[in-house]
C-alpha positions as CSV (number, residue, x, y, z in Angstrom):
1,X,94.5,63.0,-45.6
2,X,91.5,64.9,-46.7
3,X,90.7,68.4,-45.1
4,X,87.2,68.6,-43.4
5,X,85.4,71.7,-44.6
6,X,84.5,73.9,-41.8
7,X,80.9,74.5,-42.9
8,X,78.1,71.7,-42.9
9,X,76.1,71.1,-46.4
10,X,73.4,73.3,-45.5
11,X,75.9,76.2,-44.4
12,X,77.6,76.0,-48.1
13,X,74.4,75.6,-49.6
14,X,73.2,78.9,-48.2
15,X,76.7,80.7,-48.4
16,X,76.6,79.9,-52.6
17,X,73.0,81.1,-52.5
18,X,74.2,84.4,-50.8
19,X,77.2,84.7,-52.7
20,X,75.3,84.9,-55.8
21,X,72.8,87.7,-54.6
22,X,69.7,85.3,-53.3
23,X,67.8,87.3,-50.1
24,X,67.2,85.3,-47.0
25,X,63.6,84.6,-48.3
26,X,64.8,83.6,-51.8
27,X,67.0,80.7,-49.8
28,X,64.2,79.5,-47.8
29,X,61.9,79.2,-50.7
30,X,64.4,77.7,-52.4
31,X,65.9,75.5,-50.2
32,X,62.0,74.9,-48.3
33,X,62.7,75.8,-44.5
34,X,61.9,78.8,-43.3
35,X,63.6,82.3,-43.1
36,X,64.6,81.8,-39.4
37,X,66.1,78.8,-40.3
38,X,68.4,80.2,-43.1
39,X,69.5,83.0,-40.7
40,X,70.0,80.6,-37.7
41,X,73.1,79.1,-40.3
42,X,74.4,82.2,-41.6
43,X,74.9,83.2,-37.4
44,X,76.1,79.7,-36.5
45,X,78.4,80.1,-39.6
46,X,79.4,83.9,-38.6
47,X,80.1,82.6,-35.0
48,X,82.7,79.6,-36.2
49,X,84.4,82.4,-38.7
50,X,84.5,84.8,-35.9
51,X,83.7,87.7,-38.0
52,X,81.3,90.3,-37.6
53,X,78.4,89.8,-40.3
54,X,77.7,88.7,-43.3
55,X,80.5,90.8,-45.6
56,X,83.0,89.1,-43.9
57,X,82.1,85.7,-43.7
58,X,82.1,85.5,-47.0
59,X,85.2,87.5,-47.6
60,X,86.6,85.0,-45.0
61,X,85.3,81.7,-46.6
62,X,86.6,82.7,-50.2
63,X,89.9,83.8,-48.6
64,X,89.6,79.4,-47.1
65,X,88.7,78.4,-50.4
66,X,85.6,77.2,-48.8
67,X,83.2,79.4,-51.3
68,X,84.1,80.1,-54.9
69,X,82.5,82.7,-57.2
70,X,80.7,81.4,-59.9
């Protein structure tokens, strides 16, 4: 049986982006929505984690294997 990540496409998208030192504004440019937008998933993705900002969530998702380090 195959493990379901815990974050949506978008959310990993965005998480990679961070993870390799992209600003909010970068991602949106990037990724064409707006900065709102990219924040809205890093907050839905810091509410599922239940950690307390950014920092951790990704701490947390490398500790799930859900984000590597390129």
């Amino acid at each position: 049986m195959k493990n379901r990540s815990l974050l949506t496409a978008r959310e990993r998208e965005i998480f990679n982006l961070l993870v390799n030192d992209h600003t909010t504004k970068e991602i949106a440019g990037r990724l064409g929505i707006s900065e709102k937008t990219v924040r809205n998933h890093i907050s839905n993705t810091i509410q599922k984690l239940g950690v307390s900002g950014r920092a951790q969530a990704i701490v947390e998702l490398l500790r799930l294997g859900e984000l590597k380090l390129n």
